[in-house]
C-alpha positions in Angstrom: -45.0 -69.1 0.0 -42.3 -71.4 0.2 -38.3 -70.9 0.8 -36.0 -70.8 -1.7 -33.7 -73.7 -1.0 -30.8 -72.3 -3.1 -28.0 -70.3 -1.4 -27.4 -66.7 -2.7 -24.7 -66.5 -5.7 -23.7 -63.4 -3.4 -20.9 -63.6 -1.1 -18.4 -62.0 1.5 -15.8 -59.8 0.2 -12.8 -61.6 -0.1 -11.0 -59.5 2.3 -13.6 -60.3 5.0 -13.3 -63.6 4.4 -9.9 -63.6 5.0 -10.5 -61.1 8.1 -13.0 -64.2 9.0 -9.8 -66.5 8.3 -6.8 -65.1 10.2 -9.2 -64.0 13.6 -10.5 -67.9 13.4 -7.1 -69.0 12.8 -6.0 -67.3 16.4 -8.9 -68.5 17.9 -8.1 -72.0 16.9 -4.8 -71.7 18.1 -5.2 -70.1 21.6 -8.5 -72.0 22.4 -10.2 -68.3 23.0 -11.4 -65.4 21.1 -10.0 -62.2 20.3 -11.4 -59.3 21.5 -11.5 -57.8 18.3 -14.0 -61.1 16.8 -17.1 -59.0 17.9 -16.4 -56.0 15.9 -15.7 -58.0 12.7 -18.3 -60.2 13.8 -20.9 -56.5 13.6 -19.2 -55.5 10.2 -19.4 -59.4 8.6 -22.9 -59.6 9.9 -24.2 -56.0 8.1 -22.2 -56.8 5.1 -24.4 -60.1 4.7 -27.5 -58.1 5.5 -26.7 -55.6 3.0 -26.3 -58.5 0.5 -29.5 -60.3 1.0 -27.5 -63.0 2.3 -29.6 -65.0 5.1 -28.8 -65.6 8.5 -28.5 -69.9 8.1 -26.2 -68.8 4.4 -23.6 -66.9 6.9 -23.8 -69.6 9.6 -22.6 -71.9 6.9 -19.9 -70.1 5.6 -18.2 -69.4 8.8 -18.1 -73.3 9.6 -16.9 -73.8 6.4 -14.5 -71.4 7.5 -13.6 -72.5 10.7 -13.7 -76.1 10.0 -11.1 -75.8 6.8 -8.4 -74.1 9.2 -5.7 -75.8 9.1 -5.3 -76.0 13.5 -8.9 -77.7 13.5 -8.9 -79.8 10.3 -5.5 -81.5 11.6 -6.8 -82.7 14.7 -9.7 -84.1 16.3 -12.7 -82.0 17.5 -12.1 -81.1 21.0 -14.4 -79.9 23.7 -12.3 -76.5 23.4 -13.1 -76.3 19.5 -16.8 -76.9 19.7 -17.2 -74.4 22.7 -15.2 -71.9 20.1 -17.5 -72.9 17.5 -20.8 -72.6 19.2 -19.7 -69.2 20.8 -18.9 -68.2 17.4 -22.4 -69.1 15.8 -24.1 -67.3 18.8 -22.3 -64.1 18.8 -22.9 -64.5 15.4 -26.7 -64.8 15.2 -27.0 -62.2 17.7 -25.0 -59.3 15.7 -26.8 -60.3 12.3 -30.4 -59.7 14.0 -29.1 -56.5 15.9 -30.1 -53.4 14.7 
């Protein structure tokens, strides 16, 4: 059996997406997380489930995501940003396979 290379047509809801956006977006500009990123995190995570979207499909939108916000696309990559990112993609792995 082989892996369908194609992404899912499916998406995010827009309103997660900009949920996704605007927590990022503080992120990015305090060089932390919110306390609130796990819970949209869990609900962002079983929306994709719920849509058949795969876990490496989610993992790319959300770096598309982070990486088109405006405080990281106007400066260079710090250690701060990828320490974000990569808490980000972990916390994000581990509430998509939670059940």
């Amino acid at each position: 059996m082989s892996l369908d290379p194609t992404p899912s047509s499916v998406g995010l809801d827009a309103s997660t997406v900009d949920a996704l956006r605007a927590m990022l977006g503080r992120s990015a500009g305090n060089g932390s997380h919110d306390s609130q990123l796990q819970g949209l995190l869990c609900t962002t995570a079983a929306e994709a489930r719920g849509k058949g979207i795969r876990a490496e499909q989610l993992l790319i939108m959300l770096k598309d995501i982070w990486y088109a916000l405006p405080d990281v696309a106007a400066r260079t990559t710090s250690d701060v940003d990828n320490a974000l990112l990569e808490d980000l993609i972990s916390r994000c792995i581990r509430e998509y396979y939670a059940l």
